[in-house]
C-alpha positions as CSV (number, residue, x, y, z in Angstrom):
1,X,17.7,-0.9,-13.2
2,X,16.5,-2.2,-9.7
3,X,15.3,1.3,-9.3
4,X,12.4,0.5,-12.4
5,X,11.2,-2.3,-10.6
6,X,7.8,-2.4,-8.9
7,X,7.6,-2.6,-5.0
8,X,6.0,-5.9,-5.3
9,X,8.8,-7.2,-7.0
10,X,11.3,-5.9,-5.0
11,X,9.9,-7.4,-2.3
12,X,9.4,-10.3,-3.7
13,X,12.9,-11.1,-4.3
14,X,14.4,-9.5,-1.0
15,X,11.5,-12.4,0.7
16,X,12.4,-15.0,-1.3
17,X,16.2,-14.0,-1.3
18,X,16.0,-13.7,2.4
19,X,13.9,-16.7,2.6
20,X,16.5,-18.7,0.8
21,X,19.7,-17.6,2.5
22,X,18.1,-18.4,6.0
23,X,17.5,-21.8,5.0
24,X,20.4,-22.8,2.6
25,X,22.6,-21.2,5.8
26,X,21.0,-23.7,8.1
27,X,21.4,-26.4,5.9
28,X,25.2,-25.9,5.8
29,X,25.1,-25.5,9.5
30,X,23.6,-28.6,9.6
31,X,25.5,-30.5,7.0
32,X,28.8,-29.7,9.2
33,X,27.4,-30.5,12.2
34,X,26.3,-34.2,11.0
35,X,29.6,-34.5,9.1
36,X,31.6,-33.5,12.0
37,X,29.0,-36.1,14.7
38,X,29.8,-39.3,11.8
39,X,33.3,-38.6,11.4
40,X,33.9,-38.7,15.4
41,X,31.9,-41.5,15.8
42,X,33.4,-43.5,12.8
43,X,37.1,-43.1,15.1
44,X,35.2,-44.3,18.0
45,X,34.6,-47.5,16.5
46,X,37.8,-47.4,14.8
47,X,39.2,-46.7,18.5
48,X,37.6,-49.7,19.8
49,X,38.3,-52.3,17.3
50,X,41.9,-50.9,17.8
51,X,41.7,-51.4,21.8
52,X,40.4,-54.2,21.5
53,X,42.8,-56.2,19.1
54,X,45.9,-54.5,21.4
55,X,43.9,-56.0,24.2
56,X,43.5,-59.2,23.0
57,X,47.5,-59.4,22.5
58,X,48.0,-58.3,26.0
59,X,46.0,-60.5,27.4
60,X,47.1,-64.0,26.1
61,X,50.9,-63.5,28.3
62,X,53.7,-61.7,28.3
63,X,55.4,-63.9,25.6
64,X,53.4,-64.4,22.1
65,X,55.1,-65.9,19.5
66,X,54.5,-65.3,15.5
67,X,52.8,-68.7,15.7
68,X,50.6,-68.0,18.4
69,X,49.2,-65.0,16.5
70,X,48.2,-66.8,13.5
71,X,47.0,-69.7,15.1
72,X,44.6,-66.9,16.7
73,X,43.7,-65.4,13.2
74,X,39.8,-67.0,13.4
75,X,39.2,-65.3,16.8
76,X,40.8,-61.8,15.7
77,X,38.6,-61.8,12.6
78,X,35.5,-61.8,15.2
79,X,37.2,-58.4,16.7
80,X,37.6,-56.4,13.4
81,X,34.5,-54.5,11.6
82,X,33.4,-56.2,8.4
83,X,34.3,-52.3,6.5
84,X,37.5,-52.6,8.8
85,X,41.8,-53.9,8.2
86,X,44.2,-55.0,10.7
87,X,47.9,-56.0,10.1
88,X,50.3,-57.2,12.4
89,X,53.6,-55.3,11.8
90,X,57.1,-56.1,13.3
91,X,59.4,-53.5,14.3
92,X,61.1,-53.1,10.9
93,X,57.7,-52.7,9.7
94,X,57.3,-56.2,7.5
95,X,53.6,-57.4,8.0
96,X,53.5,-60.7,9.8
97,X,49.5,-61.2,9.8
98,X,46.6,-59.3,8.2
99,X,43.2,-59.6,9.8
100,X,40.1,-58.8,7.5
101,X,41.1,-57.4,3.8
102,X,38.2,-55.0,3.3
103,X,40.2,-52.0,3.4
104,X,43.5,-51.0,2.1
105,X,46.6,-49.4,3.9
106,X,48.7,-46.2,3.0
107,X,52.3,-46.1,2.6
108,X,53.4,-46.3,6.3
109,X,56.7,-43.8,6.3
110,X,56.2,-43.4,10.2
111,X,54.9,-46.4,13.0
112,X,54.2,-44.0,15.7
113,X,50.7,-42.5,15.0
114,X,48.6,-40.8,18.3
115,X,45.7,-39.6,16.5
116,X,43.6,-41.1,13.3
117,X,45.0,-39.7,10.2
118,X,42.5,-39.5,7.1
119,X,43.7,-40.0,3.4
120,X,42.9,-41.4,0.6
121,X,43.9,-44.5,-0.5
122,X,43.5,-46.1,-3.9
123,X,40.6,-43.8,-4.4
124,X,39.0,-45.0,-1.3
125,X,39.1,-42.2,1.7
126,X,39.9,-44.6,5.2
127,X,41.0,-43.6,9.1
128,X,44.3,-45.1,9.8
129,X,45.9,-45.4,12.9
130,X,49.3,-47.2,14.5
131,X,49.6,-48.5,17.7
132,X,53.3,-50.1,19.4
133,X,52.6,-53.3,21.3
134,X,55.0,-55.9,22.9
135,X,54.7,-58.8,22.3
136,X,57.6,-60.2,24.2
137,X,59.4,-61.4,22.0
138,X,59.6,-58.6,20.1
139,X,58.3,-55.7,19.5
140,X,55.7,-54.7,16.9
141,X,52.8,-52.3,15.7
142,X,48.9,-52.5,15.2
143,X,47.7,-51.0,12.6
144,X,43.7,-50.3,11.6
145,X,42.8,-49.0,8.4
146,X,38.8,-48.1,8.8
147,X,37.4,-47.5,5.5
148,X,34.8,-44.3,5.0
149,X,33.1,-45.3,2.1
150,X,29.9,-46.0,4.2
151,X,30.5,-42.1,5.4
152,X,31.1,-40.5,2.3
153,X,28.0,-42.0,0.6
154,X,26.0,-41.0,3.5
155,X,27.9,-37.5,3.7
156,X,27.1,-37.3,0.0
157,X,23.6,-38.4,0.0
158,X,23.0,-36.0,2.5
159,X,24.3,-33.2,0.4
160,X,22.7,-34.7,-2.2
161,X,19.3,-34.4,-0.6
162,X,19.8,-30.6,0.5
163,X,20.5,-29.5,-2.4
164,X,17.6,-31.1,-3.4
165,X,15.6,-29.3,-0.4
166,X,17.6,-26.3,-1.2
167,X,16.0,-26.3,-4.5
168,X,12.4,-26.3,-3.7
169,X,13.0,-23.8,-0.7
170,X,13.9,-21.3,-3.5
171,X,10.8,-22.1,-5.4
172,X,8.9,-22.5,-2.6
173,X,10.2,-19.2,-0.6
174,X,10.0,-17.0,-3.7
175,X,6.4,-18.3,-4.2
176,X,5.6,-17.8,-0.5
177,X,7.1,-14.1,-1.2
178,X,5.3,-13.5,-3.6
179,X,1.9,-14.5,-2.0
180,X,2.8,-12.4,0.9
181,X,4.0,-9.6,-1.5
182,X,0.7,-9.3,-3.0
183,X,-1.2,-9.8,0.4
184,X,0.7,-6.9,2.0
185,X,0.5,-4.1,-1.0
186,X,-2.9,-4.9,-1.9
187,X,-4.2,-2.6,0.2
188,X,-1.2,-0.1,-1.1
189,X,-2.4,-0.6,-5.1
190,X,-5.9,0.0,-4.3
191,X,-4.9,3.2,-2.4
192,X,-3.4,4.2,-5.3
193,X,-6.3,3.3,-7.6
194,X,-7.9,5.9,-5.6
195,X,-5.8,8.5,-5.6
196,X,-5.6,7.9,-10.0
197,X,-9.2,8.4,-10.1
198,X,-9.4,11.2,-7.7
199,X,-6.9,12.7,-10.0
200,X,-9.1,11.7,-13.0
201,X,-11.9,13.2,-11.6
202,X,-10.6,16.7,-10.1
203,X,-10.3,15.2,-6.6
204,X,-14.6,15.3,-6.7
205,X,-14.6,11.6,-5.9
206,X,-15.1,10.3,-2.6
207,X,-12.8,8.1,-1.0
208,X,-14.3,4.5,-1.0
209,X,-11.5,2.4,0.0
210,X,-12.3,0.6,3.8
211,X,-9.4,-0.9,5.5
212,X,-10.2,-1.7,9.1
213,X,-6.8,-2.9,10.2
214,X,-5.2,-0.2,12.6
215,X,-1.4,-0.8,11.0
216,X,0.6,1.8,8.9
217,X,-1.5,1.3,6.1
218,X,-4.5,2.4,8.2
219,X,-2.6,5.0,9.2
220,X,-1.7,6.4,5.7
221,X,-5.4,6.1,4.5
222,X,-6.6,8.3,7.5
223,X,-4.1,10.8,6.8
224,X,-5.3,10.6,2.6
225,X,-9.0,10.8,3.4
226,X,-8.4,13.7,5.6
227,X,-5.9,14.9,2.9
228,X,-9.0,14.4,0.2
229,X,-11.0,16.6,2.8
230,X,-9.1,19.4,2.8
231,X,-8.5,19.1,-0.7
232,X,-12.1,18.9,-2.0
233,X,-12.7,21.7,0.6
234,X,-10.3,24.2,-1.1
235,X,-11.6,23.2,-4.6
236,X,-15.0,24.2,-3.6
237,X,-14.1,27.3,-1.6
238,X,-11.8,28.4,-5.4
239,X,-15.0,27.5,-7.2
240,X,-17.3,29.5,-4.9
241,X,-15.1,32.2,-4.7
242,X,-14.7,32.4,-8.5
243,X,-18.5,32.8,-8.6
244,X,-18.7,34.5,-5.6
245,X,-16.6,37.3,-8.0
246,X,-17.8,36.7,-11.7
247,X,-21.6,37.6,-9.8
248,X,-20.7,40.6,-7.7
249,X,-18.2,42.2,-9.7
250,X,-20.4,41.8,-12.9
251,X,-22.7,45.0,-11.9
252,X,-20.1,47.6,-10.7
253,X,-18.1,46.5,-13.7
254,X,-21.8,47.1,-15.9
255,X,-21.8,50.3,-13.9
256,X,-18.3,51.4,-14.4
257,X,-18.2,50.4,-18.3
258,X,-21.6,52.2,-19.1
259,X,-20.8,55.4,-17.4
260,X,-16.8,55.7,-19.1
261,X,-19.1,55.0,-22.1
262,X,-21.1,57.8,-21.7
263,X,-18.3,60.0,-21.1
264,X,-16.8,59.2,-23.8
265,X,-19.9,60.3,-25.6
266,X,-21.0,62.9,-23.9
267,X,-18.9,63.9,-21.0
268,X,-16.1,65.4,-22.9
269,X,-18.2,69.1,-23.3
270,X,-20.7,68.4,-20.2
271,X,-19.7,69.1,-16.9
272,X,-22.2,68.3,-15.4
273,X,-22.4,64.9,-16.7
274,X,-18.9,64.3,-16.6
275,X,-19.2,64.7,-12.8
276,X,-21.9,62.8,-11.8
277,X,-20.3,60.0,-14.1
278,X,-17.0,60.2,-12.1
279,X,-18.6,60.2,-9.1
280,X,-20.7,57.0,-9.4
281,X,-17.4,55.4,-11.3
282,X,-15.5,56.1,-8.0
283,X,-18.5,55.0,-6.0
284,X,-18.6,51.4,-8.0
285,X,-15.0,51.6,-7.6
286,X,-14.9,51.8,-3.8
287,X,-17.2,49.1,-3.6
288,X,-15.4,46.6,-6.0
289,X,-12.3,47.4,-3.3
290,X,-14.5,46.4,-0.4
291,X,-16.0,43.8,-1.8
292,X,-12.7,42.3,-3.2
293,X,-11.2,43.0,0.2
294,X,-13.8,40.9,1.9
295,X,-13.7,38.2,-0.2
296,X,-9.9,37.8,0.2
297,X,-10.3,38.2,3.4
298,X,-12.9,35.4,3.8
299,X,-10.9,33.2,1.5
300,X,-7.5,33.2,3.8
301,X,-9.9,32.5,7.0
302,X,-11.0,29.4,6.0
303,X,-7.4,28.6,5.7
304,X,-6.4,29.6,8.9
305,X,-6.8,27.0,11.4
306,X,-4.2,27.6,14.0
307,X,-5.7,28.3,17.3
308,X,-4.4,29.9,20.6
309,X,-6.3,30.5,24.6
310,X,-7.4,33.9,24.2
311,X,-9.2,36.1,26.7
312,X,-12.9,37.0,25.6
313,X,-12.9,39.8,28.1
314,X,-9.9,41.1,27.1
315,X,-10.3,41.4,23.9
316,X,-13.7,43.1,24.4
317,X,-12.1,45.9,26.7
318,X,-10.0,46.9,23.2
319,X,-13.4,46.9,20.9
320,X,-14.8,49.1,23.7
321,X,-11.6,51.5,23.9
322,X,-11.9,51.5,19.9
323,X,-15.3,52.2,19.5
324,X,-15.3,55.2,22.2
325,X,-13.7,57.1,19.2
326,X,-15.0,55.6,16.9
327,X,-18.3,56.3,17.4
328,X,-19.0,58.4,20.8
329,X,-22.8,57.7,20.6
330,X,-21.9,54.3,21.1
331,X,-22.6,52.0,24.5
332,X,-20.4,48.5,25.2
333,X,-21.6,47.1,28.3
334,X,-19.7,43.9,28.9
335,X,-20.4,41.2,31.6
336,X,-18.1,38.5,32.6
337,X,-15.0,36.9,34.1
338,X,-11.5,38.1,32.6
339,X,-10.1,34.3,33.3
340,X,-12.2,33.1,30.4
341,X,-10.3,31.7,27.5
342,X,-11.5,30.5,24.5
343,X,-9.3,28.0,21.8
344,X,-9.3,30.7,19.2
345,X,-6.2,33.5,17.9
346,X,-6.9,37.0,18.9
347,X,-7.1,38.2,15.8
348,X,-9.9,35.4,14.5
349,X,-11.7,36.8,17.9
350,X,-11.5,40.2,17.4
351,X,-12.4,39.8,14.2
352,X,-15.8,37.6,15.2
353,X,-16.8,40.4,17.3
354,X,-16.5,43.6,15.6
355,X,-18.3,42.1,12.9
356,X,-21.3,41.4,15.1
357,X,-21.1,45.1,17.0
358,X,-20.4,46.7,13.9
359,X,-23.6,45.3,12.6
360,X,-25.4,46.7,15.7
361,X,-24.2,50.1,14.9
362,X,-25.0,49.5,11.3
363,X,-28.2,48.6,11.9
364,X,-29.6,51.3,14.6
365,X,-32.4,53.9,14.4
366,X,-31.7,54.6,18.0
367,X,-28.7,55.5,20.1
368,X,-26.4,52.0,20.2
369,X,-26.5,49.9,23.1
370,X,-24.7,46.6,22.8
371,X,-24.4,44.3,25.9
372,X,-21.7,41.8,25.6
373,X,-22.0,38.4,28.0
374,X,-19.8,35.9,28.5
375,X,-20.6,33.1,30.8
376,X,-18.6,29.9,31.5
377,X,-20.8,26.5,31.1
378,X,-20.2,22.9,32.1
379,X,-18.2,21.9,28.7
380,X,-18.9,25.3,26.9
381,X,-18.5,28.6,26.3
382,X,-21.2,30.8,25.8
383,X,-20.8,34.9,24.1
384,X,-23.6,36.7,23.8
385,X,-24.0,40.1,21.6
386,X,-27.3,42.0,22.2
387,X,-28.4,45.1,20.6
388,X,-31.3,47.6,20.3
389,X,-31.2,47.8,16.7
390,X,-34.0,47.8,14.1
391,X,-33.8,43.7,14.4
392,X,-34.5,40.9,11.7
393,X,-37.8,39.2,10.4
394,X,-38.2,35.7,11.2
395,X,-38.8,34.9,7.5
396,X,-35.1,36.0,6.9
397,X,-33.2,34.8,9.8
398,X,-32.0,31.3,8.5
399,X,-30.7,33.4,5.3
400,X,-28.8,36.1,6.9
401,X,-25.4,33.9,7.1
402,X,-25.4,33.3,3.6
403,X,-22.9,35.0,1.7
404,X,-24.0,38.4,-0.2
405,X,-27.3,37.9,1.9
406,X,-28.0,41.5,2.9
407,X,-31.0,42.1,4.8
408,X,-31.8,46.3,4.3
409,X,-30.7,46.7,0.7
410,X,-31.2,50.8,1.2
411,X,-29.5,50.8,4.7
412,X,-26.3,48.5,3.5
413,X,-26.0,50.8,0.4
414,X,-25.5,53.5,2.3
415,X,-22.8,52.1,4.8
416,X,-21.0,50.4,2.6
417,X,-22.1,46.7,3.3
418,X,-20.9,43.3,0.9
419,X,-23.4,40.9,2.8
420,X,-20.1,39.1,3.7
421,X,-19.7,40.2,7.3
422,X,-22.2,37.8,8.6
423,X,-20.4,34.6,6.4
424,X,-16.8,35.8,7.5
425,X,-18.2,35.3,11.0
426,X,-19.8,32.1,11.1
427,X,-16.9,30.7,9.0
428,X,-14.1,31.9,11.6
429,X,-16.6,30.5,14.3
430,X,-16.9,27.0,13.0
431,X,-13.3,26.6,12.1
432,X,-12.5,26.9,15.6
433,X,-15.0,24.7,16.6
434,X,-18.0,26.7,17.6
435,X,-21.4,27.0,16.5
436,X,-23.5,30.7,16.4
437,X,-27.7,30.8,16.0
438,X,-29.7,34.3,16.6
439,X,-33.0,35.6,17.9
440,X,-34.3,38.4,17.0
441,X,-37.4,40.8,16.6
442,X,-38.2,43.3,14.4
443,X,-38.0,47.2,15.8
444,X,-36.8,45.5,19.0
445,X,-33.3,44.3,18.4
446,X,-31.2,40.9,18.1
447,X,-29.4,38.5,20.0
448,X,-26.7,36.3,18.4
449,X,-25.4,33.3,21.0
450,X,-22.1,32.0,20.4
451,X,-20.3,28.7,22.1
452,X,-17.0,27.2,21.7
453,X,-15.6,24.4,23.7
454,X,-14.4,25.1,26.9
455,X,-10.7,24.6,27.5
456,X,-9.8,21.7,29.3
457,X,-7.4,23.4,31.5
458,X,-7.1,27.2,32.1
């Protein structure tokens, strides 16, 4: 059942539950305390009146007589407490004189009494007491019979008034738990508010909830809006690569469909057609597997965020050992310091950079000759790739990192180009916190400038 119940509610009661206990544990504490504190101090004047009768005895000689003690009755009435009895008693325990009727006494079954005993007599709850006293003649007892009804009206009034108190601290706790329920999940139900509609809408809408308050609550909204980034991030890469396929694969499959067609026409008795046809079907084929290939492989980088220090240089020296076979027509000149790390996984990096000298081979009436830099800056690191290639218009440079862009239709026909290279690379670049831009000239070649952040200790 409890289970069912909203947070607010449940912390509403443990408040107000919590609340309550506190204070109806303090009022108990209390209530003892002041019971205890009026009981001691109704002895003490039970004590003195007690003393002070005894003393009056002692006082007046050695030798007192029964007639001396009444005669004495007006001055002992001045010494006993208006709510207080005192009774002479001889030592067979017959009363000779009582002093003040105002309370009653117990059955006395014993004369010799050191402490106050408390009973109840006739209904009436009293302190009674016996003291032994000579009197010379003979030998006798005090006893005081102090009545508590004073104290147990106070005593009950008290009570009386906390649990009055105790009352309206329950209202007024489960009240103030409630307030400060609703205060403290406020921020919690409009957080989920916005998490309903950003599941109503697809997770398209933006988050809009501000809470400025750097608690556990701020700390939870960061890690949704950043949580909503990534999320709306991935939903637009899925939808981009779904169109991204539907448009490139439409032609091959056109391609694929119309020449199987024509076989099936034609192809069956003409040899000649039913080559050519399976030769472009294989070609469209090929390129659907590149294409597809690329795209996957584009789609898991912009996953892939882990980084790692990786050597520039280093991983250079293995493109150049690769591309001596490769391509044996091929010049790598590289220029700079093996020490130079940059916060990026090997693979991601070699990945970056063969795509960029792969382009300058692609892309090359002449002999290749690609100069590789890397140069260590204040706060950066800067790669560059230059090549003697055929180089880029103006006009197209700002497009040539779009994906499918492809610059030489002809030229990337022929090698086997998606127009994805380019994207993959700038994609890998700015997940790991880089930026790339690129100069180039026709018939004269391109430069493309990378820089990541420098490492703050190498």
């Amino acid at each position: 059942m409890i289970r069912q119940w909203t947070l607010q509610r449940k912390w509403t009661y443990a408040s107000a539950i919590s609340i309550f206990l506190s204070f109806l544990m303090m009022c108990i504490i209390l209530y003892f305390s002041l019971f205890n504190w009026l009981q001691i101090s109704e002895k003490k004047i039970a004590q003195n009146t007690l003393d002070e009768v005894s003393h009056f005895f002692i006082s007046n000689g050695p030798i007192i007589s029964i007639q001396d003690i009444q005669k004495n009755r007006t001055l002992l009435n001045q010494l006993v407490n208006q709510k207080q009895s005192v009774r002479i008693l001889n030592e067979d325990g017959i009363e000779i004189l009582r002093i003040n009727d105002a309370s009653e006494f117990p059955e006395t079954t014993t004369f010799q009494t050191e402490e106050f005993v408390r009973e109840e007599v006739d209904g009436k709850l009293v302190f009674h007491k016996v003291a032994e006293i000579d009197f010379g003649l003979f030998k006798g007892y005090v006893q005081i019979s102090h009545s508590l009804e004073s104290f147990s009206q106070l005593m009950n009034y008290i009570l009386i008034a906390m649990g009055i108190f105790t009352i309206i601290a329950l209202v007024l706790s489960a009240l103030i738990a409630f307030v400060l329920s609703s205060i403290l999940l406020k921020p919690i139900k409009e957080l989920r508010d916005e998490m309903q509609l950003a599941k109503q809408t697809k997770f398209t809408q933006k988050v809009s909830f501000q809470y400025d308050n750097e608690d556990e609550i701020g700390e939870l909204l960061k890690i949704y809006k950043e949580l909503m980034d990534e999320v709306s991030k991935t939903i637009t890469r899925q939808d981009e690569f779904i169109q991204n396929v539907s448009h490139e694969l439409r032609t091959p499959v056109q391609v694929v469909e119309g020449h199987l067609s024509l076989l099936n026409r034609w192809g069956k008795e003409d040899r000649s057609i039913l080559d050519d046809s399976l030769e472009i079907s294989l070609s469209e084929i090929q390129k659907m597997k590149l294409l597809i290939e690329e795209m996957l492989k584009l789609a898991k980088n912009e996953h892939n965020n882990m980084k790692e220090a990786t050597s520039v240089i280093n991983i250079l020296h293995q493109l150049q050992q690769s591309y001596l076979h490769l391509s044996s027509g091929t010049t790598i000149e590289i220029l700079g310091d093996e020490q130079i790390k940059v916060l990026v996984p090997p693979t991601a990096l070699e990945q970056i950079l063969r795509n960029l000298i792969e382009n300058a081979i692609k892309y090359n009436d002449n002999q290749p000759y690609i100069r590789v830099i890397v140069a260590n800056f204040t706060d950066q690191v800067q790669i560059t790739v230059e090549d003697n290639g055929v180089g880029i218009k103006d006009s197209l440079l700002p497009k040539i990192f779009e994906r499918f862009f492809i610059v030489d239709e002809a030229r990337t026909k022929s090698n086997g180009g998606s127009g994805l290279g380019l994207s993959i690379t700038k994609s890998l670049i700015v997940e790991y916190g880089g930026t790339i831009s690129v100069e180039s000239e026709k018939g004269k070649g391109t430069k493309f400038y990378i820089l990541f952040p420098k490492l703050t200790s190498e």
